[in-house]
C-alpha positions as CSV (number, residue, x, y, z in Angstrom):
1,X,2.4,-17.2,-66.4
2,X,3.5,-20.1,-67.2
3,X,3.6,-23.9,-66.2
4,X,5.0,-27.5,-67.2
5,X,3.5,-30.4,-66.0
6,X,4.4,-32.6,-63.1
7,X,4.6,-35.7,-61.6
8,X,1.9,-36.0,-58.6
9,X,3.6,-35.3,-55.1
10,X,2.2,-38.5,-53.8
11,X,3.5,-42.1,-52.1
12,X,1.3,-44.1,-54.0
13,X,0.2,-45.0,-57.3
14,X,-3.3,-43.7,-57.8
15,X,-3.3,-43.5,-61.6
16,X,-2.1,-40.7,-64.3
17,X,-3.8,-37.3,-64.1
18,X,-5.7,-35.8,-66.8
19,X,-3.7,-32.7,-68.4
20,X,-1.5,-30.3,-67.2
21,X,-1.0,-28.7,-64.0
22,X,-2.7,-25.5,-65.4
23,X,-5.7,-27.2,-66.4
24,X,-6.1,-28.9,-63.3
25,X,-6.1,-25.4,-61.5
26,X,-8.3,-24.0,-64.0
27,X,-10.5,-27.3,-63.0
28,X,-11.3,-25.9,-59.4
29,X,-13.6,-23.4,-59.0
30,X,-13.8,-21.1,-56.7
31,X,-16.6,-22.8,-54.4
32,X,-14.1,-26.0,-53.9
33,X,-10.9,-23.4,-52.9
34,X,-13.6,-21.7,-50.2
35,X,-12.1,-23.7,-47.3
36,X,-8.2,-24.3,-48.5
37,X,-7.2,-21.5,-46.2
38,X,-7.9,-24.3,-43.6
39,X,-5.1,-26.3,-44.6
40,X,-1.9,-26.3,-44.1
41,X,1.2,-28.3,-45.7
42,X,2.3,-31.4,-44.6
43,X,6.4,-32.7,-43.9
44,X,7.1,-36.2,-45.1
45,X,10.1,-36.5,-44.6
46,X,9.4,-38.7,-41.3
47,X,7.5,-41.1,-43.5
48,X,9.6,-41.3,-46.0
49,X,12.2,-43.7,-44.0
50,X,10.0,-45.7,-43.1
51,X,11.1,-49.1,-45.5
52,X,7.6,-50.8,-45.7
53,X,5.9,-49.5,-48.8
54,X,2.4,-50.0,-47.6
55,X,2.8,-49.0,-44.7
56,X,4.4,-45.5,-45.5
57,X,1.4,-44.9,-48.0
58,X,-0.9,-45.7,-45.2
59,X,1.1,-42.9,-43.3
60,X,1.3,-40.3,-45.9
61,X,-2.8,-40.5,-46.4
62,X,-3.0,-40.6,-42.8
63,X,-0.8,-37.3,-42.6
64,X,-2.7,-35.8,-45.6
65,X,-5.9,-36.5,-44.9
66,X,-6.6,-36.0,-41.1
67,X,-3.7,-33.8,-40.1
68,X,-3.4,-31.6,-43.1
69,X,-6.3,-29.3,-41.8
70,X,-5.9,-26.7,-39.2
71,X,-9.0,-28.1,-37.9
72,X,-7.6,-31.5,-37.2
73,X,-7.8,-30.9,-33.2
74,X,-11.3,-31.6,-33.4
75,X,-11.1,-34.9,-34.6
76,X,-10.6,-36.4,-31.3
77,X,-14.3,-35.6,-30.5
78,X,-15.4,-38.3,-32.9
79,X,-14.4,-40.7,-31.0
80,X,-15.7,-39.3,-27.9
81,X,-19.3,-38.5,-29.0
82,X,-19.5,-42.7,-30.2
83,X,-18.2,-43.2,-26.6
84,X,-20.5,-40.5,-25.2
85,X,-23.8,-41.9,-27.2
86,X,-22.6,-45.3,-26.2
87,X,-22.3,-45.1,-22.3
88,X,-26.0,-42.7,-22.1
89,X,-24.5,-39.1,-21.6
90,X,-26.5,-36.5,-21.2
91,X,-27.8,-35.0,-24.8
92,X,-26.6,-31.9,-24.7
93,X,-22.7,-33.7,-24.4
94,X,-23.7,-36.1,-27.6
95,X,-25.2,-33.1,-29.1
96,X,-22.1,-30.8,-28.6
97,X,-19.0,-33.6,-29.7
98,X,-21.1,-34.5,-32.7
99,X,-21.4,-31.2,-33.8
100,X,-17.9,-30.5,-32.7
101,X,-16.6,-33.5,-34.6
102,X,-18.8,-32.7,-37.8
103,X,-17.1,-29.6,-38.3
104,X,-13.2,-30.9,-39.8
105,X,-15.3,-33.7,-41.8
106,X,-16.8,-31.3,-43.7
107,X,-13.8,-29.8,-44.5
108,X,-11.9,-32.8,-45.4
109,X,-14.9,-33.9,-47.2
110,X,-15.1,-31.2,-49.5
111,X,-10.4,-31.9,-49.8
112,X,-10.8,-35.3,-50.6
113,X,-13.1,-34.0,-53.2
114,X,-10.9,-31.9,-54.7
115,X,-8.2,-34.6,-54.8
116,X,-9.9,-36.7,-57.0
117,X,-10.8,-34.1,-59.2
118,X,-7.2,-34.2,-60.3
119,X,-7.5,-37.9,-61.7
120,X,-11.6,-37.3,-63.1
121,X,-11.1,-34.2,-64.9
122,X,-13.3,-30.7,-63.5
123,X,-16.5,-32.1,-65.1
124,X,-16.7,-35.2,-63.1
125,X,-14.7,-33.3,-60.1
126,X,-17.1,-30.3,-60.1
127,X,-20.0,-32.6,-59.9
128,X,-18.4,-35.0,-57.1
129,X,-17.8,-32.0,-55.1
130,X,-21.8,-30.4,-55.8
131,X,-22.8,-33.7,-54.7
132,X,-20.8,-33.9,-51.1
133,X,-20.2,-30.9,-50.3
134,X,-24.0,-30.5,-48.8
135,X,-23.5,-34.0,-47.7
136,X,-23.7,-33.3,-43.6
137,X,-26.8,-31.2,-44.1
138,X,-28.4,-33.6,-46.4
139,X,-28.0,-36.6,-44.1
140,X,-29.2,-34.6,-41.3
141,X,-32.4,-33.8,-43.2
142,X,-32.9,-37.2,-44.6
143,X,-32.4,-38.6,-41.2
144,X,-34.7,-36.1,-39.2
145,X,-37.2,-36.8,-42.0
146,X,-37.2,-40.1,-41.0
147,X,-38.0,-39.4,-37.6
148,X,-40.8,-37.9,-38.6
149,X,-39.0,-34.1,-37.1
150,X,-40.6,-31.7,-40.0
151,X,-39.4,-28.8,-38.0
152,X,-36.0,-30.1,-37.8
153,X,-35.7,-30.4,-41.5
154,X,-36.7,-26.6,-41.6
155,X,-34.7,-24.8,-39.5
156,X,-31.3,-27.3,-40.9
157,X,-32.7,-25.6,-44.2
158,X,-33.1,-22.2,-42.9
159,X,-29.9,-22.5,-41.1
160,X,-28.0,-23.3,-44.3
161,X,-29.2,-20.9,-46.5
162,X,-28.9,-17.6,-44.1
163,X,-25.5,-18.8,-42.8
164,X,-24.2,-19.0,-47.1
165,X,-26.2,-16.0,-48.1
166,X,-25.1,-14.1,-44.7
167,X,-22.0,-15.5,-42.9
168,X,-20.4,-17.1,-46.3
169,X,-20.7,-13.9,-48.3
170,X,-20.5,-11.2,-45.7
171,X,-17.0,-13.1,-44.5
172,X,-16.0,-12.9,-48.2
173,X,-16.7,-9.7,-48.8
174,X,-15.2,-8.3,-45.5
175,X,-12.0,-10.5,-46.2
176,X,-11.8,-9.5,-50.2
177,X,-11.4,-5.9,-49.1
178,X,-8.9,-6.4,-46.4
179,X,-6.8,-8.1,-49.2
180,X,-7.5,-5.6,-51.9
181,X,-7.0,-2.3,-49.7
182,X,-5.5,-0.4,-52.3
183,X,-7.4,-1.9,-55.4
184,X,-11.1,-2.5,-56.5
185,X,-12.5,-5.9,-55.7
186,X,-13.6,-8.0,-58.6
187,X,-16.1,-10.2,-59.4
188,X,-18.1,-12.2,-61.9
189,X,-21.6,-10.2,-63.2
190,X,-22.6,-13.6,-65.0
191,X,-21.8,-15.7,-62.3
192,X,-23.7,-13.6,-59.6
193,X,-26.9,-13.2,-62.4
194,X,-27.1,-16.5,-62.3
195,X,-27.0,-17.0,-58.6
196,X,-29.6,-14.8,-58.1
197,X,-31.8,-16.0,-60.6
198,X,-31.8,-19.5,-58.8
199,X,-32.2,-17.6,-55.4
200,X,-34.8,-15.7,-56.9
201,X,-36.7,-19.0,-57.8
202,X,-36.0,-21.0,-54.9
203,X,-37.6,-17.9,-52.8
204,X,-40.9,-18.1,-55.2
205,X,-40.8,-21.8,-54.9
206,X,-41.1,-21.6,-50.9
207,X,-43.1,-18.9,-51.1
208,X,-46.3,-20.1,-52.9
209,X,-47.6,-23.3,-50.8
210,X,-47.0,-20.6,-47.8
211,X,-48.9,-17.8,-49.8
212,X,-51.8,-20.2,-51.2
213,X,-52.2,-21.6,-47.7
214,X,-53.0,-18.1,-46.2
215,X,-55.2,-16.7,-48.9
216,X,-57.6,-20.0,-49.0
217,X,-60.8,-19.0,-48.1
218,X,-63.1,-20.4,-45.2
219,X,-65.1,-21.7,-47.8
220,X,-63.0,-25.0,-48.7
221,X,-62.4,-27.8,-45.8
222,X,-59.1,-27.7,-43.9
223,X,-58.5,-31.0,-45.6
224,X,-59.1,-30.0,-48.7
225,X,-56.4,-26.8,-48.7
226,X,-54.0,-28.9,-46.6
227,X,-54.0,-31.3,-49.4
228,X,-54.0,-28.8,-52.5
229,X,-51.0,-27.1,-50.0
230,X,-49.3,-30.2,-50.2
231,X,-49.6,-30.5,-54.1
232,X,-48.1,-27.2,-54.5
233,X,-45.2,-27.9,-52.1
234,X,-44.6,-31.0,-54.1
235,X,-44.5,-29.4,-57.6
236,X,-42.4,-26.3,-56.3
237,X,-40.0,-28.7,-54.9
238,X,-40.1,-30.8,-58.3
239,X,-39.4,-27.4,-60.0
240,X,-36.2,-26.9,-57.5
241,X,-34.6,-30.2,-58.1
242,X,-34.8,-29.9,-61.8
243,X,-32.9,-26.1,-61.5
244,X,-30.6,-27.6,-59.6
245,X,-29.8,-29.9,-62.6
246,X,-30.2,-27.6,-65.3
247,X,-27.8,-25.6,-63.1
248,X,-25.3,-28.3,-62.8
249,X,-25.0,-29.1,-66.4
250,X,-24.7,-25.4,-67.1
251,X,-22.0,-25.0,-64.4
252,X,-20.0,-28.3,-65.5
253,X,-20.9,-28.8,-69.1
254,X,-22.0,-26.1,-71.4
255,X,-20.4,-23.1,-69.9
256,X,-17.7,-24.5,-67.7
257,X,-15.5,-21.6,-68.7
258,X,-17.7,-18.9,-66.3
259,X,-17.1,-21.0,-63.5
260,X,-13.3,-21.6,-63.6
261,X,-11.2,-20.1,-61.6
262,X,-9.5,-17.0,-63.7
263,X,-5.9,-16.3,-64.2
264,X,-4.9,-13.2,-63.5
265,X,-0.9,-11.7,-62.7
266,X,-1.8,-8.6,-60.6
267,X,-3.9,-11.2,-58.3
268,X,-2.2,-14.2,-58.0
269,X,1.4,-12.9,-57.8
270,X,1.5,-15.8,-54.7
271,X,-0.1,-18.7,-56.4
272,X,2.0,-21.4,-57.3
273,X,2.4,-22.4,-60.6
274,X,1.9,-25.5,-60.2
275,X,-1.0,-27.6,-58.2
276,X,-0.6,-31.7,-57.8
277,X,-2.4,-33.8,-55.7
278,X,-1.3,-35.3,-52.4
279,X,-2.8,-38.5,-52.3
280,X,-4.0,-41.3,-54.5
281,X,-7.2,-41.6,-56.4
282,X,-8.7,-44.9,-54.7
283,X,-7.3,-43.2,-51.1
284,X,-9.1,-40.1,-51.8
285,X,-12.6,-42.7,-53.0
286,X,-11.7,-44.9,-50.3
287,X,-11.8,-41.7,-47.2
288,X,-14.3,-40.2,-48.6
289,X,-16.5,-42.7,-48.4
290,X,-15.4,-43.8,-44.7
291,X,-15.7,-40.1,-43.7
292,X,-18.9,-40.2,-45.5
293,X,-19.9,-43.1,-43.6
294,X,-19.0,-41.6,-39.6
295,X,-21.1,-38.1,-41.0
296,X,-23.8,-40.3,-41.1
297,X,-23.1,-41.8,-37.7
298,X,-22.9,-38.6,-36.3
299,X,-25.4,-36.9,-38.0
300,X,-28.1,-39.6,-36.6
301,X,-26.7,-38.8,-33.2
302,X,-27.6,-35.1,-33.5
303,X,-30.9,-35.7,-34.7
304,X,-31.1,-38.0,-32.1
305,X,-30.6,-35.7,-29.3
306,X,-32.6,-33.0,-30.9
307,X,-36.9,-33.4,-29.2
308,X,-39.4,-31.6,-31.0
């Protein structure tokens, strides 16, 4: 299959891209094209008349960014949950249009991502997009943490990982074999070995303070296993973060290749041959750190209306 490169389908200058078209497809891996069946394509011609330069660039992002997503009829609940928390609504309204205006962020979040990937390079893109694409339910932990709402913290935790293991892959599955009726469904044995190996260690990692905290015997002071509980859970977590770093430079640096998104005719006989980016590199840094920014905002109003 073959491929020529091209010149960015934007209305701005954002910079040159690195390399071809076909190594900027083979830059995104199949984590950052989870949610691009969300999106849909967006007709410039409108903004294309318009003569101002600036202000046709501030158009095109604007059609790119917030109403190139199928989800883009929920961004109108921003706006009314800063209105809501603003004026004292009840909590379960606050709680409700921040959660309802959380869900296209983290969409475009994990787009705008993508985008600058195109101007970085995979390395730098892949890690961007490791980095925010947790970013809602990190700032919700942080901030809950903050207040002082352990339990909070948990069940965001607990929440996340069930709905990737569960939802995430069971929706994948389910919808792999509706598009591969007639064919076997493939995947990666390296890439799922190495899942499961970090699962496998995250699970012993939240496993031991629980398990050392059960078996102490009566002999030793509350205090004492509370604190040697505490030690444990702060190693194991120690032991987490540096996987999740080893893991990252494996993924991005040293064996890039197993994460890339593979080629293949019989099963992309639909996929362009060519992939360019839609907006700028400093648009794409410039909205993802504003949409950045209102996650925050709403993320604080969730934990805000959330008593323990």
């Amino acid at each position: 299959m073959g491929s020529v490169a091209a010149e960015p389908r934007t209305l701005e200058n954002g910079g040159h891209m690195k390399g071809s078209s076909r190594e900027l497809r083979h830059g995104r891996t199949a984590h950052n094209m989870s949610s691009s069946s969300l999106r849909k394509k967006s007709d410039l011609k409108m903004i294309q008349k318009v003569p101002c330069k600036c202000l046709k660039d501030f158009l095109a992002n604007l059609q790119e960014v917030i109403l190139g997503t199928k989800l883009s009829v929920l961004f109108p609940a921003i706006p009314l949950a800063i209105v809501a928390n603003s004026y004292g609504f009840a909590r379960p309204w606050i709680f409700a249009l921040s959660l309802l205006g959380l869900t296209p962020l983290a969409e475009r979040v994990s787009f705008l991502t993508e985008q600058i990937a195109f101007y970085t390079g995979p390395t730098v893109g892949g890690l961007l997009n490791a980095t925010c694409g947790n970013a809602t339910e990190l700032i919700i932990a942080v901030l809950a943490l903050a207040s002082h709402k352990i339990d909070v913290v948990k069940y965001s935790l607990l929440g996340s990982i069930l709905s990737n293991l569960l939802l995430v892959l069971g929706t994948s599955l389910f919808c792999g074999g509706i598009a591969n009726l007639r064919r076997e469904q493939r995947f990666d044995r390296k890439q799922a070995d190495v899942n499961a190996f970090l699962l496998l260690m995250g699970l012993l990692c939240h496993l031991l303070p629980m398990l050392f905290n059960h078996v102490a015997t009566g002999e030793s002071s509350a205090a004492l296993i509370s604190e040697a509980t505490l030690t444990l859970s702060r190693a194991s977590s120690i032991v987490m973060l540096i996987g999740y770093i080893v893991y990252l430079v494996f993924q991005l640096w040293t064996h890039r290749q197993l994460f890339e998104a593979q080629e293949d005719d019989e099963y992309n006989d639909d996929v362009s041959d060519e992939e360019t980016p839609v907006i700028g590199f400093w648009s794409g840094f410039i909205w993802l750190a504003g949409m950045t920014i209102v996650i925050a905002l709403l993320s604080e109003y969730v934990v805000g209306t959330i008593e323990v």
